[in-house]
N, C-alpha and C positions, 0 to 999 in steps of 0.2 A: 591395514589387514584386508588382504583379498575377500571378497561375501559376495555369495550365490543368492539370497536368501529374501532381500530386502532393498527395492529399487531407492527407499529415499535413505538409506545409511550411507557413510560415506565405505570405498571401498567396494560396491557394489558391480560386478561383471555377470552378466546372463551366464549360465551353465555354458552353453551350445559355444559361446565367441571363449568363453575358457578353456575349453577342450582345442580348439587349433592354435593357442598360445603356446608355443613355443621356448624359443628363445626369451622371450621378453612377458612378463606377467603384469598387466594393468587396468585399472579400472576404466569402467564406462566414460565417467569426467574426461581421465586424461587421454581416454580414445579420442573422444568427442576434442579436446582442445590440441592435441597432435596432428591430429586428420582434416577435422574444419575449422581449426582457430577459434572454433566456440566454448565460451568460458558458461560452466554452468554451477548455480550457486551450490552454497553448500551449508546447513546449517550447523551452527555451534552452539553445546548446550551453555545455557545463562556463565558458568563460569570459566568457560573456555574463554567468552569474548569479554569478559571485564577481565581476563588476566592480560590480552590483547589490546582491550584499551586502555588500561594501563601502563604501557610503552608508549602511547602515543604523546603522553607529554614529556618525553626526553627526547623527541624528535625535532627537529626543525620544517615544520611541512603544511601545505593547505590541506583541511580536510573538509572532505566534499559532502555533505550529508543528502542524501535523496531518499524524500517521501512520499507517501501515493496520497495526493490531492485528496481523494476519496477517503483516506482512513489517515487523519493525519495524525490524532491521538492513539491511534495503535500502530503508528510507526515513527513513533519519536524514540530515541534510545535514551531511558531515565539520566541522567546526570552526564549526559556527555560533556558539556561548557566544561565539568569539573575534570574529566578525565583528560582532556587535552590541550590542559595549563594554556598558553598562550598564542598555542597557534588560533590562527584564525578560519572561520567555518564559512563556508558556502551551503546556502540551503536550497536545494532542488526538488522543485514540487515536479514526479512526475506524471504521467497520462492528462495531460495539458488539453490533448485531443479529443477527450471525451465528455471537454465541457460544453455547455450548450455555447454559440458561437454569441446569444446577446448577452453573456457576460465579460463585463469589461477585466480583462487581466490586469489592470493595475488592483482595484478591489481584491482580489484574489490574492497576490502579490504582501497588498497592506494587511489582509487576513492572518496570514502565514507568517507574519514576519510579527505580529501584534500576538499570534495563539504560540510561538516561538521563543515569545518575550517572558511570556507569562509561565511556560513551562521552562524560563531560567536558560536558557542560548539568547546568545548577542549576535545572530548572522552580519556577517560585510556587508551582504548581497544576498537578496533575494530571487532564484531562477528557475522560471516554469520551461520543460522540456515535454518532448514527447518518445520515448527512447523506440516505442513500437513502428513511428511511422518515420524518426529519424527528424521531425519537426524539431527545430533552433539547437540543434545538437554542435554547430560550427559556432553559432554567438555563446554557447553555453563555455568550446574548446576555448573560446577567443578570452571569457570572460574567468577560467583557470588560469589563461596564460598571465594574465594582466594581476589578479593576487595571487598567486604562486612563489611569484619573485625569485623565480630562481631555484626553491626550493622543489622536493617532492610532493605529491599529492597521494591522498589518501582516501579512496573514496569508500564509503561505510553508511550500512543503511540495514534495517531489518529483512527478514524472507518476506517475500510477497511485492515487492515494495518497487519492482521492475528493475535493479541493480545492473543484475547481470545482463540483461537484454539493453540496458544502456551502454555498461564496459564492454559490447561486443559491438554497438553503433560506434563509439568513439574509435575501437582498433581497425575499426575498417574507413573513417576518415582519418586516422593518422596514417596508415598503412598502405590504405587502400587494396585488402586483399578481399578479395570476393568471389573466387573459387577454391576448388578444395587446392591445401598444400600438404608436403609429406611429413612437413617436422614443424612443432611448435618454433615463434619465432621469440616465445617469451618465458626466463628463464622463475623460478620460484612454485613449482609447480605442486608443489606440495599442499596439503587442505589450508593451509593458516594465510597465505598470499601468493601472489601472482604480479609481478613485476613488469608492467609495458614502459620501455626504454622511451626514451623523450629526447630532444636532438642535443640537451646539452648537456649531457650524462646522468640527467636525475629518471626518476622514475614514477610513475601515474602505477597506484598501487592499488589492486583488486584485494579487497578483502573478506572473510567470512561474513554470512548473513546470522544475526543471531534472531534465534524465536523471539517475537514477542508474543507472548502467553492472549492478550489481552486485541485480539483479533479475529476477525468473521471468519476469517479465511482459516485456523486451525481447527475449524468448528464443525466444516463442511468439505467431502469427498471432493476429488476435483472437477468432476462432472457438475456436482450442485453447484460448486462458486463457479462455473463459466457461468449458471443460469443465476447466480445471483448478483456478480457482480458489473460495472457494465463496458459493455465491450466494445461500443460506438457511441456516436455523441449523442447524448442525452436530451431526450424529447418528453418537455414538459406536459402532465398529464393534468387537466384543471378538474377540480372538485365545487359545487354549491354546501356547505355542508349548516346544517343546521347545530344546535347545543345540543351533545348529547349522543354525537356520534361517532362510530372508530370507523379507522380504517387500518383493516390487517396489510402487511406488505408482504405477501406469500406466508409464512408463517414463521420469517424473519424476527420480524418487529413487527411495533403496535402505534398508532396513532389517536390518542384519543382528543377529542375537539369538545371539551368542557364546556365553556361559554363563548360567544362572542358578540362585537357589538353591534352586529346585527343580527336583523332574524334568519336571514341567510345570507355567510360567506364564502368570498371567494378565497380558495387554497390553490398550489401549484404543488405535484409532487414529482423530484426530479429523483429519477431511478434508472437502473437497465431498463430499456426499454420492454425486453420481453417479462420483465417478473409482472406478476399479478396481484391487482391492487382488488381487495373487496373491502364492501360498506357493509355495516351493520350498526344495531343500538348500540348504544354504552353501555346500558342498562343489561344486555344476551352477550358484552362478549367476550366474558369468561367463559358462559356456557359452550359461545360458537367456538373459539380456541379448542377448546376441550375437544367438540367432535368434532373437529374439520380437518385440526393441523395434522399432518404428512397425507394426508388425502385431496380434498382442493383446495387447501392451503399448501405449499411445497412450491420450491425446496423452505426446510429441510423433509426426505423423506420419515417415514413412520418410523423406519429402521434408525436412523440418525438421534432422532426424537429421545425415541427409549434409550439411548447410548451413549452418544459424544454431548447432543447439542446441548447446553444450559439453559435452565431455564428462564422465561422473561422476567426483566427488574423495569420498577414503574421509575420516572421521573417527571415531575410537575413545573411546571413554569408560566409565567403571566407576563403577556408581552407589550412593552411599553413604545413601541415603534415595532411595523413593517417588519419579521424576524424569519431566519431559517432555522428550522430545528434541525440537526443533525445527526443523522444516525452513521454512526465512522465503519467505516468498508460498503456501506449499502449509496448512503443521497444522501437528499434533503426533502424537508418538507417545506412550505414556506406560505407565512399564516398573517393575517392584520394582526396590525396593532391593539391594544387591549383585549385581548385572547388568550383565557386560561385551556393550556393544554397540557398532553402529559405524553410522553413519548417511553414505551416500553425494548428494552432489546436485551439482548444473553446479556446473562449476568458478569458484569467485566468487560462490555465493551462499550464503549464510549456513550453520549446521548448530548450532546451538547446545545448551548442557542447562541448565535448574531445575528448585530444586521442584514436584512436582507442584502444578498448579492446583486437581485437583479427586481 
């Protein structure tokens, strides 16, 4: 159905480009993928996309999963292994490029493929991309072609998650089309999928993004997540922190540094570079939260605060080796060994701990 009304519904055309339609009546997407070839996602509510993955195991096909490095437990899809009986899954971490460069990608790799195991997927293959700058996008084609076997490809992933800005890297090296053209070259056009022909008649299949509920990124206007999330590679920010101290991450999350075993340690906090990190006691800082957050704590603004954002949930941990704490859609923090800390963030997003990466 045609909508004036609401840029992120599906169906959505501005007033002004509706009034000189004509002959032909269509939305913004399929302007955008008729005219530039650009496929832009679209979300499905929760049970649009389990009715969707549930055809996916009466298919014969590879199905590509791709996740944002950065939030990987808020872009896992609950129970896929189960929904897509015996085909086999490819897991693609993406914004690869935004990691700082002294981490070694096999680490990373073993990470993803261990927090994967745990949340119940058996990936083949484990493969970090970068869909923004078009970084191992050909080893990525290479390595579809090789388990595919002939079959279809299915590739599926939650919103947020760089999907679509990959499925538009890959048609422009299969294609090679990189100016505007007049007519889409790929048929399925409808909100459920999108069909890119493959040379030996099967098809590399674009599919809907479904919400995950349980990410930073539905939390915050899109202005706030450019400034929260990160956008270039990541420059580790060092801390001395003594027992007893937080550190706010804009007014994101919370970092509190309990004990450690010394009297002053050394911390690493890997973030967007532009968000703003302050210190304060342990002891003030509920009180500082209270007055600071959407003021010089932000994003989120005050307005968000009182609205959408959810409030902080505390978690505690004691670390037995060298560990990153994990806050999913934001970084990391990364603390010694025998160090009781407690990592706060909206209630529903992730807060996790490993070993250290780097």
């Amino acid at each position: 159905m045609i909508q004036t009304m609401n840029p992120d519904k599906a169906g959505y055309t501005p007033q002004s480009a509706l009034n000189k339609q004509k002959d032909e009546v269509y939305c913004q997407r399929c302007f955008r993928l008729r005219h530039y070839n650009e496929i832009a996602d679209v979300d499905y509510s929760d049970d649009d996309f389990l009715r969707f993955l549930n055809q996916l195991s009466d298919k014969e096909a590879l199905i590509v999963n791709v996740i944002d490095i950065f939030d990987f437990t808020g872009s896992l899809i609950p129970g896929l292994q189960r929904f897509v009986g015996n085909n086999p899954i490819l897991l693609v971490g993406n914004k690869e490029d935004l990691l700082p460069r002294s981490l070694k990608r096999s680490k990373i790799k073993d990470w993803m493929r261990q927090s994967a195991n745990k949340a119940g997927l058996r990936p083949i293959d484990v493969f970090l991309t970068s869909a923004k700058k078009g970084g191992q996008v050909d080893e990525l084609l290479a390595a579809i072609e090789k388990y595919r076997e002939g079959r279809d490809v299915y590739i599926v992933g939650v919103t947020n998650v760089g999907k679509s800005t990959l499925i538009n890297r890959i048609i422009n090296q299969l294609t090679g089309v990189q100016e505007l053209i007049t007519t889409s070259k790929f048929p399925g056009t409808t909100l459920d999928r999108i069909e890119i022909p493959l040379d030996d008649g099967h098809f590399l299949i674009d599919t809907p993004g479904i919400i995950h509920r349980n990410q930073m990124a539905h939390y915050l206007s899109p202005k706030e997540l450019r400034l929260a999330t990160p956008q270039k590679e990541i420059k580790p920010k060092t801390y001395q922190l003594q027992a007893g101290q937080t550190l706010f991450l804009s007014a994101l999350a919370r970092f509190d540094f309990i004990k450690g075993p010394k009297e002053r340690n050394g911390i690493a906090i890997y973030l967007d570079n532009n968000l703003k990190v302050h210190r304060t006691k342990l002891a003030n800082a509920d009180q500082f939260y209270a007055k600071h957050a959407g003021e010089i704590l932000q994003p989120p603004t005050k307005k968000e605060l009182e609205t959408t954002f959810p409030k902080l949930v505390r978690y505690e941990f004691k670390t037995t080796e060298k560990s990153d704490l994990v806050f999913a859609g934001l970084g990391w923090v990364t603390v010694p060994k025998n160090s009781n800390i407690a990592g706060w963030a909206p209630e529903g997003v992730g807060v996790t701990i490993r070993k250290a990466m780097i």
